[in-house]
N, C-alpha and C positions, 0 to 999 in steps of 0.2 A: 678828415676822419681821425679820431684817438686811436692810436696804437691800443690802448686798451678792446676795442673794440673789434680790433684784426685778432689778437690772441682767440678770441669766442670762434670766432671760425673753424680752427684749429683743433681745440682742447676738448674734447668727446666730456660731453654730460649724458647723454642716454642709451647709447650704444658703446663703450668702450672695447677697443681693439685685447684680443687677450693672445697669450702665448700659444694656445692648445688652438684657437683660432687661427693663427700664423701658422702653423705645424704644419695644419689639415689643407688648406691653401697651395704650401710651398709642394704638399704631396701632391695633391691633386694637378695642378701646373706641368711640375719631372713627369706624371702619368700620362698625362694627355698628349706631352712633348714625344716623349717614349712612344706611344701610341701612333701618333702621327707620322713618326719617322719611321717605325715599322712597315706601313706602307707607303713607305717612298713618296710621301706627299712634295713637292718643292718648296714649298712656303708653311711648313710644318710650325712655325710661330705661331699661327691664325687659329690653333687649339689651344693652345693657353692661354689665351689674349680672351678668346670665351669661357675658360673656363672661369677668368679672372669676374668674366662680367656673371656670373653662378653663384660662384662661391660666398658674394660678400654679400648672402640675403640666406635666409630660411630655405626649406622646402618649398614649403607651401605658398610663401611670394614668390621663388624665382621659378619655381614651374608654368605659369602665366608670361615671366615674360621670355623665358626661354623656348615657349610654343611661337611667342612672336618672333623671337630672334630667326627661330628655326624657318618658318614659315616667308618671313624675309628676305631670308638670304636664298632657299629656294627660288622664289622670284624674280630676285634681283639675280641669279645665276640664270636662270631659264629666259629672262627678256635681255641679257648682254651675249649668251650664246645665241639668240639667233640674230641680233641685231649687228653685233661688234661685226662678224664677218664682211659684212658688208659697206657699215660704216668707221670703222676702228679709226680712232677717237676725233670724228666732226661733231664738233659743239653743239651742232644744230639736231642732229639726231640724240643727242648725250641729253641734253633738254630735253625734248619732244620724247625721248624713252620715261623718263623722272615723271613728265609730266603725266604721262600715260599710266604711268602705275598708282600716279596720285589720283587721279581718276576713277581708276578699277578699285584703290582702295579704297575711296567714296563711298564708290556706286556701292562697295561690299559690305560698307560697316567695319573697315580694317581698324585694327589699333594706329595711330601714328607713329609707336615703335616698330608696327611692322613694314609700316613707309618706307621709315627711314631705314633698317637694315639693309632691304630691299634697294634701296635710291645707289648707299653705301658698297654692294656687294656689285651694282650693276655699273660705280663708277670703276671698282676695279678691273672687273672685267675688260672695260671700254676704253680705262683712259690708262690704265699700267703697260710701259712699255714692256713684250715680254718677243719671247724665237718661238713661242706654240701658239697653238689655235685657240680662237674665243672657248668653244665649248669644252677643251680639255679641263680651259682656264677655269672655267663656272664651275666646272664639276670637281676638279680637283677643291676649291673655296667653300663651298658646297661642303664636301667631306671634312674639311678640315674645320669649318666651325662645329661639324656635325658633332665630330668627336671632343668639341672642347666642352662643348655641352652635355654630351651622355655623361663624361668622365664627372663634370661636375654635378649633375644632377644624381649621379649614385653615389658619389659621394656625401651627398645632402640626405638623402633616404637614408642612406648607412647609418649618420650621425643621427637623424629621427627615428629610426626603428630601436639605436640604442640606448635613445634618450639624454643622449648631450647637449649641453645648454651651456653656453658660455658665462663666465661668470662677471658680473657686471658691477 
């Protein structure tokens, strides 16, 4: 491969990153963190780690996929809290859960984002060594992307109702 070739990867032609873009971001991030930590979440990171996945799209694209996100990790928290107790973390049921929610998301007409959040959320659950219970764990994860997403989704709204547009 040309190193020329590598640079195109890199170098923004129709999206370019702006300052006021970075600003709104690095706010939104401290908010969510702040947020998180105000209720005592443990793993208080897992809101700005979603807000990150918010921020870097419009309104009106990331509201779609942060319903999938949303709706995801719900699942994937609801099938490792009732499952992890029982099994915490045998491979065999870690699979057989994945497989089961690929299934139900079939059967549903699910997004594949909402798969995979879902897959993602229920291997934490199952497979992170943790001193608490599966379903403290899901619920607490649960909340914590919950809030990286409102944070960024009203931030998004904020910036569309005021009419900022990055400049490209």
């Amino acid at each position: 491969m040309k190193t020329e070739k590598l640079g195109e990867w890199f170098v923004a032609k129709s999206d370019p990153l702006s300052v006021a873009h970075t600003a709104q971001t690095a706010i939104a991030v401290v908010l969510s963190l702040v947020i998180a930590r105000l209720f005592r979440l443990p793993e208080a990171y897992w809101a700005p780690m979603s807000t990150l996945i918010v921020m870097q799209s419009t309104f009106d694209a990331a509201l779609p996929i942060s319903m999938q996100y949303f709706a995801g990790t719900a699942v994937g928290a609801a099938a490792g809290a009732v499952i992890d107790p029982y099994f915490h973390g045998n491979f065999w049921a870690f699979g057989a859960s994945v497989f089961t929610i690929g299934l139900a998301a079939v059967a549903f007409h699910i997004e594949r984002s909402a798969f995979r959040h879902a897959s993602i959320t229920l291997t934490i659950v199952m497979l992170v060594p943790r001193s608490t219970s599966a379903p403290l764990v899901a619920l607490h994860r649960f909340f914590e992307v919950s809030i990286g997403l409102s944070v960024g989704l009203v931030l998004l709204d904020l910036r569309r109702r005021i009419g900022w547009r990055p400049r490209t």
